[in-house]
N, C-alpha and C positions, 0 to 999 in steps of 0.2 A: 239378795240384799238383806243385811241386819237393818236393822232396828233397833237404838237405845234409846228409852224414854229415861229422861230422869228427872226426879222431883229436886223441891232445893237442899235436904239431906243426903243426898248422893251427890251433889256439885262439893259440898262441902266437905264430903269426904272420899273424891276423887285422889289420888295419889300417883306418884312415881315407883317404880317399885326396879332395883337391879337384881336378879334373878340367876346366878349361876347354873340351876338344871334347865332354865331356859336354853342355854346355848347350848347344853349338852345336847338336847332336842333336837333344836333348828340346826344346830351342823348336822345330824342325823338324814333329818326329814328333807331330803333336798326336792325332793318332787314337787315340791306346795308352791303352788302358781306364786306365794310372794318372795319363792328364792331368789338370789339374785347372784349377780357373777362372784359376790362378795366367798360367797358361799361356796362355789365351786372352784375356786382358787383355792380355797381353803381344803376342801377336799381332795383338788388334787395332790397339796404338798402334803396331807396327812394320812392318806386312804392307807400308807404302808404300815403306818405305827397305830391303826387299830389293831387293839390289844385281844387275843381271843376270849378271853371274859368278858369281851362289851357283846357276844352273840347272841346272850339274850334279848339285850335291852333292843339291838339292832332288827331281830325276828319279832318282837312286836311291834317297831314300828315298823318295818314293811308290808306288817299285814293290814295294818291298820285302817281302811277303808276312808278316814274322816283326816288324817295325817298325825295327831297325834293324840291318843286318848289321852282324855279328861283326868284318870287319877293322876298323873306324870307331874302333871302342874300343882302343886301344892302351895300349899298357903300358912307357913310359919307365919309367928309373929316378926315385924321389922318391917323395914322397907330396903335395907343392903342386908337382904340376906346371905349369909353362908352354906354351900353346899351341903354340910355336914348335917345343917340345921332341916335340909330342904329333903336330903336323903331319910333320917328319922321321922319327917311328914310321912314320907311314902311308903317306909314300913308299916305307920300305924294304919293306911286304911282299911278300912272296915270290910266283910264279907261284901254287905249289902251294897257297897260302895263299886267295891268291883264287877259287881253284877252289872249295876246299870251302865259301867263307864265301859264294859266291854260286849254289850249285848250287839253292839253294831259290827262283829264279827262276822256273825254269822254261824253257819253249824256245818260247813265244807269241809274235804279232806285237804284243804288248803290252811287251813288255820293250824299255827303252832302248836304245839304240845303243852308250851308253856302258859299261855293264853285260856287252855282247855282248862290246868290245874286251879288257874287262877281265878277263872270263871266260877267254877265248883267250889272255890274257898278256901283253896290253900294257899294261904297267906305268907308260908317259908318262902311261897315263889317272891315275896315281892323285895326279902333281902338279896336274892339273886341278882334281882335287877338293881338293888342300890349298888350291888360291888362290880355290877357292871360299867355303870354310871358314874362311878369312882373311877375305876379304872382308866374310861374314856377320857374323862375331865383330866386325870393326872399324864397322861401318855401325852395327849394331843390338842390339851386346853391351857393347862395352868401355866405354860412358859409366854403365854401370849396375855394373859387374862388381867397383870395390871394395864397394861394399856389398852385392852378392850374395856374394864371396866373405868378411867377415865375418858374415855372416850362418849362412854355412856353419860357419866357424869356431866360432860362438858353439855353434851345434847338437851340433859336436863334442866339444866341452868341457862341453855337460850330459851327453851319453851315455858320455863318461869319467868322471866323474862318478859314472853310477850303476852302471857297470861296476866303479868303485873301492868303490863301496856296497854291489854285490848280486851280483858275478862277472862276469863274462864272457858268459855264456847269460843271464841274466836282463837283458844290455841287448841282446842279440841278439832276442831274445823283443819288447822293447818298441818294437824299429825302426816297425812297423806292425801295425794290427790282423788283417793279415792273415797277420801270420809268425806261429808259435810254436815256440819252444824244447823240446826234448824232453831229460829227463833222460839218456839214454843218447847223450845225444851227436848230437841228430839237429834239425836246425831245417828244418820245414816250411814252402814258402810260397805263399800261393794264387798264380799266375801263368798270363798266358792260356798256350794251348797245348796240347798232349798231358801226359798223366805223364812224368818225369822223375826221375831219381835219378844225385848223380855225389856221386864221392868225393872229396875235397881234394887228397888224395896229400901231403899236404905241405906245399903252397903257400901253403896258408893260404886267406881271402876277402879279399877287399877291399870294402870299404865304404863307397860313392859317394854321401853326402848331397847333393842335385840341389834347386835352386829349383823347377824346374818339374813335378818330381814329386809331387802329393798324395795322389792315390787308391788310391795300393795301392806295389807295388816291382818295380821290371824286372831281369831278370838277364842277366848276356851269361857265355853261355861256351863257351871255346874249348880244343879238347884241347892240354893243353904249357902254358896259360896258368893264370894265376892267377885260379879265378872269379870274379866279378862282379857285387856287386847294388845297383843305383840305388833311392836307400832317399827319401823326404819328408823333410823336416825341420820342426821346430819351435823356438822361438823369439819373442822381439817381434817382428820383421821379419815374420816368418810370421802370426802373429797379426791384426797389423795388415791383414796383405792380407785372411782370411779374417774382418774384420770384428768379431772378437772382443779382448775383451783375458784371455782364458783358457788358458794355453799346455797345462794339463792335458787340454783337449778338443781342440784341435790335433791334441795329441800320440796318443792314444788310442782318441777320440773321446765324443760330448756321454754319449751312454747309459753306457758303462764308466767314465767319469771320477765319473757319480751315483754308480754301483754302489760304488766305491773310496772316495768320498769316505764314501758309507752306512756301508760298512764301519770305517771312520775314524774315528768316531763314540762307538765302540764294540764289544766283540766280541759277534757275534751267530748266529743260526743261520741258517737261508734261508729257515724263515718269519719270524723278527723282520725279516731281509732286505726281505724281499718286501713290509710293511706300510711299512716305512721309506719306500720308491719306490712304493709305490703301485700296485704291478705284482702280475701273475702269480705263482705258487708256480715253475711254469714257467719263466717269462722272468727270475728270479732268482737259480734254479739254473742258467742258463746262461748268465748274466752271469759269476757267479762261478766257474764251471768254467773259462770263457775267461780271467780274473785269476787264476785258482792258476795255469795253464799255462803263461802268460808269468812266473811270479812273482812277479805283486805282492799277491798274496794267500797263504796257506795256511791251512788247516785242523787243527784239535785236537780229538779227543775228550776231552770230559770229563762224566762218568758217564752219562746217556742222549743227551747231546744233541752234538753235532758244529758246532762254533762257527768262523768265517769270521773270521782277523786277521788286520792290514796287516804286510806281508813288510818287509825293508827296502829291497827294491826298491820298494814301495808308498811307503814312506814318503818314499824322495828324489822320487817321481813328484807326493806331495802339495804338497812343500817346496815343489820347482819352480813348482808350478801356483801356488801361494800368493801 
């Protein structure tokens, strides 16, 4: 589990951020538990037109032990950044830089060659990997990449949207089913790895809506930097790949979009709940615990009995889906 604490100068400069070496990445990294079929589709119709120059870029990230080190992800100025702009970050890092982002290697006769030079501080290696990362992008990205990145856009403009609806936390909260928002200022998110907890300091998050992210959200971060979480998106474009035309189970998923929608309905308690769906006493109360915690739900007492209403995060989440 992460951990993000953030004070109110990191709410306020929270951002969106489109990311072209991001996809280059995540089409790469298919292994990482938030791959999704999106992604594999994608790989199977491209696997033949990687280009033999992206072998670099591809040998460090299979070695990679964490899915994708830390220097890859740079941080230009912008928020629509250009590759061009994102490939020149990745040149300039620093010796020291690559030291720490690569020490999770290890020191086996399994680790790259390229990895070792880089480790040691040779820096030539790191335009190797920019003309790999070029090459990749131009072979097997860029004929796709205006309509991945409206696609992205589109995804931004709903979560602004219900951030201008329901605050700030409560669209933090509905990135993924697996983040939640915490009233004290704290958003949790399942993420593989050890426990984890890091403070903002300031800097804010950034907010990297990715294509090829479905299953959950990836974070990169680096000390001095501005954190980092590669979040799925929804949308029609999204939809369509997953075969549905329901952006509200996209978005949340088929189970909590019932439960939301149950509630929608009507205000009810969690046994009216529970007969609505057909479910459990159980699995209704913790449908709906998991929707008060993102927001889109709350609760009210009123004389014995404790009733389940849609928040107004809920209700742009219904709009949407609508």
């Amino acid at each position: 589990m992460l951990t993000v604490n953030f004070a109110v100068p990191d709410l306020a400069r929270t951002r969106f951020v489109v990311s072209p070496m991001d996809h280059v990445l995540t089409a790469l990294a298919g292994s990482h538990s938030w791959a999704g079929s999106r992604r594999a589709r994608w790989w199977t119709r491209m696997r033949g037109r990687i280009p033999q120059t992206a072998a670099p870029l591809i040998e460090v990230l299979g070695a990679c032990r964490t899915g994708v080190p830390d220097f890859l992800v740079t941080h230009p100025q912008g928020t629509r950044r250009q590759l061009a702009d994102e490939l020149d970050a990745l040149v300039a890092t620093t010796p020291a830089e690559l030291r720490q982002a690569l020490a999770g290697y290890g020191a086996g006769r399994g680790v790259p060659r390229i990895v070792v030079e880089l480790r040691d501080g040779d820096t030539r290696r790191l335009r190797l990997l920019a003309h790999a990362a070029l090459a990749l992008f131009r072979a097997c990205l860029a004929e796709d990449w205006s309509d991945i990145r409206r696609h992205l856009q589109t995804d931004i403009a709903h979560r602004a949207h219900v951030s201008g609806e329901a605050g700030i936390g409560a669209m933090l909260g509905a990135l993924h089913h697996s983040v939640g928002w915490q009233e004290d200022g704290v958003l949790r998110c399942a993420v593989r790895g050890p426990d984890r907890a890091v403070d903002l300091a300031g800097r804010g998050l950034e907010l990297h809506p990715n294509f090829f992210v479905q299953d959950g959200v990836g974070a990169v971060l680096v000390p001095g930097r501005p954190a980092v979480l590669l979040h799925p998106t929804t949308g029609p474009s999204a939809d369509r790949e997953r075969g549905t035309a329901d952006p509200l189970t996209g978005l949340i998923g088929s189970a909590r979009a019932r439960v939301l929608r149950a509630v929608g309905q009507a205000p009810c308690s969690t046994t009216e709940l529970a007969a609505r769906l057909g479910v459990g006493l159980s699995t209704a109360s913790a449908h709906a615990t998991a929707l008060r915690t993102t927001g889109a739900i709350t609760t009210q007492r009123q004389g014995r009995h404790v009733l389940h209403l849609v928040a107004p995060l809920g209700r742009a989440l219904l709009s949407a889906g609508s």
